[in-house]
C-alpha positions in Angstrom: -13.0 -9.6 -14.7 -14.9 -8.6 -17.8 -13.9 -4.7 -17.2 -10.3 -5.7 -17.3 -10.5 -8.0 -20.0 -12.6 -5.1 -21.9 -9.8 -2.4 -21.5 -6.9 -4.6 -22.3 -9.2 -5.0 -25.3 -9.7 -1.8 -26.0 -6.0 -0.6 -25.5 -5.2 -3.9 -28.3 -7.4 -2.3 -30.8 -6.2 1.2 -30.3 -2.9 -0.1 -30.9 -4.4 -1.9 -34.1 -6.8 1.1 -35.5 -4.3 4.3 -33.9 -5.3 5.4 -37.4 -8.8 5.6 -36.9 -7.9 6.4 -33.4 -6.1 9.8 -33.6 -8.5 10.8 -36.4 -11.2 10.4 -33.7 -9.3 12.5 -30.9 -8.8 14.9 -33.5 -12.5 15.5 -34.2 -13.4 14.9 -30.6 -10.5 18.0 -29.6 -11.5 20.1 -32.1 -14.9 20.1 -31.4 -14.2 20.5 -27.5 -11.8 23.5 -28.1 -14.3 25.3 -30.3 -16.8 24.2 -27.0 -14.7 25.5 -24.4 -13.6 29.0 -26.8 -17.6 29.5 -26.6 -17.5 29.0 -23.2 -14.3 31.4 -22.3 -16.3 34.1 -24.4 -19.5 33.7 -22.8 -17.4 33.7 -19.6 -15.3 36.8 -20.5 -18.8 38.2 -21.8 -20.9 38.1 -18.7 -17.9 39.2 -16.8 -17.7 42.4 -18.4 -21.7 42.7 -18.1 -20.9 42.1 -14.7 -18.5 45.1 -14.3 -20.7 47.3 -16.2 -23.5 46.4 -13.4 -21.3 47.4 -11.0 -20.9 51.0 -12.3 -24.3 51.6 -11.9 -24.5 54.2 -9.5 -26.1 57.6 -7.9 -24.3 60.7 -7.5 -25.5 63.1 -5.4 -24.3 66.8 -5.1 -24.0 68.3 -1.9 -25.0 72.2 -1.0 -21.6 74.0 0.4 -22.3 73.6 3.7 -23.9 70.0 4.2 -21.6 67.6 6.5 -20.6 64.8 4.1 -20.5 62.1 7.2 -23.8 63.0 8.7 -25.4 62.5 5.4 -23.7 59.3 4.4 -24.6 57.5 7.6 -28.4 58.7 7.0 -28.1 57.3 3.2 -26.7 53.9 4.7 -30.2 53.8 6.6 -31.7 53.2 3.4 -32.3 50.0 1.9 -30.9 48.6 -1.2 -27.4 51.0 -0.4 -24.5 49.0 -0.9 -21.3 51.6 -0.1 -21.4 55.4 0.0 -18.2 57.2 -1.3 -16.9 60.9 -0.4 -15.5 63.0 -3.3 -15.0 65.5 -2.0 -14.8 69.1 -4.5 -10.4 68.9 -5.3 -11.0 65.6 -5.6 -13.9 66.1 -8.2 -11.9 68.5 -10.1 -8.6 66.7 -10.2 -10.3 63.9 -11.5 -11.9 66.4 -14.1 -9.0 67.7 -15.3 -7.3 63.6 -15.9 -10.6 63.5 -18.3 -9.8 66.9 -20.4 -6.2 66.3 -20.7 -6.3 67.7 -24.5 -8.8 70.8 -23.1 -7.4 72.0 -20.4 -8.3 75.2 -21.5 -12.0 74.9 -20.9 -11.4 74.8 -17.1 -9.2 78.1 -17.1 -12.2 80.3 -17.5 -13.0 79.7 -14.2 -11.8 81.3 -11.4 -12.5 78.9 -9.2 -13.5 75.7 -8.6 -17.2 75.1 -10.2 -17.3 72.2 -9.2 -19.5 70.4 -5.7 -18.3 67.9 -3.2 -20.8 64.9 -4.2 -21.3 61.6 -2.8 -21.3 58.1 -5.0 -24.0 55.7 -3.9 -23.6 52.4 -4.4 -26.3 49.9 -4.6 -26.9 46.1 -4.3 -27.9 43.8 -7.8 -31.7 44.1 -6.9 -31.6 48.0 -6.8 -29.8 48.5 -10.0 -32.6 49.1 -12.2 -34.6 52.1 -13.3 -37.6 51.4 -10.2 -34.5 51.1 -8.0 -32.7 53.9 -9.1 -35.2 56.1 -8.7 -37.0 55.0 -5.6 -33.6 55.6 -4.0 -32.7 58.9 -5.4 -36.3 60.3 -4.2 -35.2 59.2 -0.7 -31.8 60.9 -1.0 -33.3 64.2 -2.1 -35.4 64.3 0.9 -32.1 64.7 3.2 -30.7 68.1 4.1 -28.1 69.1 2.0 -28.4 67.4 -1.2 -28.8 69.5 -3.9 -29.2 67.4 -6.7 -28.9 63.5 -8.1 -28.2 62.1 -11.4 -28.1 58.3 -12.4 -28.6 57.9 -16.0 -32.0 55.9 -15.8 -32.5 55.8 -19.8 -29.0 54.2 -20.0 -29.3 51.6 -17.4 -32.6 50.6 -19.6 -30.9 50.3 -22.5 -27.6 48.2 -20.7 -30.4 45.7 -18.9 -32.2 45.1 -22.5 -28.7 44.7 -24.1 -27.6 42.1 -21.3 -31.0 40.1 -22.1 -30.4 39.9 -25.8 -26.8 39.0 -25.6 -27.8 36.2 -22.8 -30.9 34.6 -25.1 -28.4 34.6 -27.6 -25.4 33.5 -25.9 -28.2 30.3 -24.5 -29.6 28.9 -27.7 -26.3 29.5 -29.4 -24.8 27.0 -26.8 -27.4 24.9 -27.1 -26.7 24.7 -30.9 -22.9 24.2 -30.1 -23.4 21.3 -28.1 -26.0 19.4 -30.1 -23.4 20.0 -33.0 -20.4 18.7 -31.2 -22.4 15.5 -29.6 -23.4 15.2 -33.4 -19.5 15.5 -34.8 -18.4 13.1 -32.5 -21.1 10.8 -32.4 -20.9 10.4 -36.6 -16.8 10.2 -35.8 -17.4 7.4 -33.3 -20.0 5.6 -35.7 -17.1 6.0 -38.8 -15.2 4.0 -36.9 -17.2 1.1 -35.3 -18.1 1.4 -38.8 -14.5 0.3 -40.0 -14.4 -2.2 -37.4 -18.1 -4.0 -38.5 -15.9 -7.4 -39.4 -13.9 -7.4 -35.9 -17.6 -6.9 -34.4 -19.3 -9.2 -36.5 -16.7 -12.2 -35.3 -16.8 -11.1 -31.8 -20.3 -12.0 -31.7 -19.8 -15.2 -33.4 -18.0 -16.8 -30.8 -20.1 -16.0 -28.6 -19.6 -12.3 -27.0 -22.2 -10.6 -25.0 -23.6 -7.0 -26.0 -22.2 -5.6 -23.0 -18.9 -7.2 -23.7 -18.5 -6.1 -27.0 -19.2 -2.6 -25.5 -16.4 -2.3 -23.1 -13.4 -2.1 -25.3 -15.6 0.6 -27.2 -16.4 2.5 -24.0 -13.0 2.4 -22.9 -11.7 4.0 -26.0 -14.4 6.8 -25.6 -13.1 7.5 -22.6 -9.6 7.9 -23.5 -10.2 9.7 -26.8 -12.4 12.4 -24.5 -9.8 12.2 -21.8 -6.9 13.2 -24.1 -9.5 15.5 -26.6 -10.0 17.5 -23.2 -6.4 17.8 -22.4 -5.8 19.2 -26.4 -8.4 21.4 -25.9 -7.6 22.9 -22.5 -4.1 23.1 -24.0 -5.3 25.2 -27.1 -7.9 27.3 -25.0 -4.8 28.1 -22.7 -2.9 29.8 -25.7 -5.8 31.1 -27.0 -6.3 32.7 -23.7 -2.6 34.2 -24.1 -3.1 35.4 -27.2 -6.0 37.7 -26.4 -3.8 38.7 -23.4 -1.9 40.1 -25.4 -4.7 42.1 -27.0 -7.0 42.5 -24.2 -5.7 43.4 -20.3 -9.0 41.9 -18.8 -9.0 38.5 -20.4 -10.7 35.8 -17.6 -7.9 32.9 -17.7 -9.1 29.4 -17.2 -8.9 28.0 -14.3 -8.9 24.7 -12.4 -12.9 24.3 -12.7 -12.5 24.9 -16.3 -9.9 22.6 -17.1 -12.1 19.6 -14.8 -15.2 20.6 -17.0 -13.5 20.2 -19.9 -12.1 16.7 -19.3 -15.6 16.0 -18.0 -17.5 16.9 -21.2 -14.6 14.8 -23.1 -15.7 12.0 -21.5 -19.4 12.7 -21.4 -19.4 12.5 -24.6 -16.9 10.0 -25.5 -19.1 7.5 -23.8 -22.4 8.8 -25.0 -21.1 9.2 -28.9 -19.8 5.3 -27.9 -22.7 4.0 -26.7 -25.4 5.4 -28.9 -23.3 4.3 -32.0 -22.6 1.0 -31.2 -26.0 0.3 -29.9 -27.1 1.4 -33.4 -24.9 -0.9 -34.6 -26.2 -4.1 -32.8 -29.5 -3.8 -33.1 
């Protein structure tokens, strides 16, 4: 009875302060957008990490007369291998030749093909680093009819320290972004109580509980994060087009992102709500 009474409450005074109101729900979906365009970046971010991670790989050159499907069933045997892929020497060159469109000349000096049949070893996250790497390739080499590997072990150093920087970064940089959007929100929410001390102040004279007084207040929290969530999924939707526009492998939000959202609106609606009218009757 009290909850009911408390939201009729609280859709009266949003009807009375829609002022005060929409200036909230502007702050509150401001501050959520610039939360969730953190959050698509970071997202986009570790997704193109993620690719990169997935390019890590050893090649390894055949001799002319090694049997590519003998060799990639013995390489399968080994643990940490992920996929093993046949180029075979056309293919190799073909591929060669998309790369040095401009120089196409360089290849002419050669009579023939220069170049070997190789095969492109694929391994799973755990193997992907230099001890990986190259406790693999030493395995590889011990099979007849490899004649050489490469797999860039400085540069997968230098991508793993990169991807730990960015993600420290990326961590207390969200942690700032939150703390300063529960802050925003929560002064916001206190302007207003604030504004509404008198309308309080009589509540309590007639007798009102603290928990009574708090419903209306609640309510409105909820609302304001409900609709600042539904703004801000709105503007990260066209932002998201935008960079489409700029970018062909933009991550879109989805579903997930949209509940999230809505469910940080009203996280801190509620919180901001709370704290500031508990503040304000002490």
């Amino acid at each position: 009875m009290a909850i009911r009474i408390g939201i009729r409450e609280g859709l009266k005074t949003i009807q009375r302060n829609s002022s005060l109101f929409f200036l909230s729900l502007l702050v509150i979906s401001i501050s959520l957008f610039l939360l969730a365009l953190f959050g698509l970046v970071t997202v986009n971010l570790y997704h193109f990490m993620s690719r990169l991670d997935e390019k890590i790989e050893i090649i390894a050159f055949l001799e002319d007369n090694a049997d590519p499907e003998i060799l990639t069933a013995n390489i399968l045997k080994i643990k940490g291998i992920k996929e093993v892929i046949y180029v075979s020497a056309d293919d190799a060159l073909i591929a060669l030749q998309q790369e040095l469109k401009d120089t196409e000349e360089v290849l002419k000096v050669f009579e023939s093909n220069p170049l070997p049949a190789s095969l492109r070893i694929k391994l799973y996250r755990p193997y992907r680093n230099t001890e990986g790497l190259k406790e693999i390739s030493s395995k590889v080499m011990l099979l007849r009819g490899i004649r050489e590997t490469i797999y860039g072990g400085e540069l997968v150093d230098q991508l793993k320290k990169i991807t730990s920087v960015i993600t420290i970064f990326d961590l207390g940089l969200l942690v700032i972004i939150i703390f300063s959007v529960i802050f925003v929100i929560f002064q916001t929410i206190k302007l207003t109580i604030f504004a509404r001390s008198r309308e309080i102040e009589i509540m309590k004279l007639v007798g009102a509980s603290d928990s009574f007084i708090a419903i209306p207040f609640a309510f409105e929290g909820i609302v304001q994060g409900l609709f600042g969530g539904l703004i801000a999924f709105a503007l990260t939707i066209i932002t998201s087009r935008l960079a489409l526009s700029f970018f062909s492998n933009v991550f879109f939000p989805q579903w997930w992102f949209l509940l999230g959202i809505l469910a940080s609106g009203v996280f801190f609606g509620i919180i901001g709500s709370s704290i500031a009218l508990r503040k304000f009757l002490q």
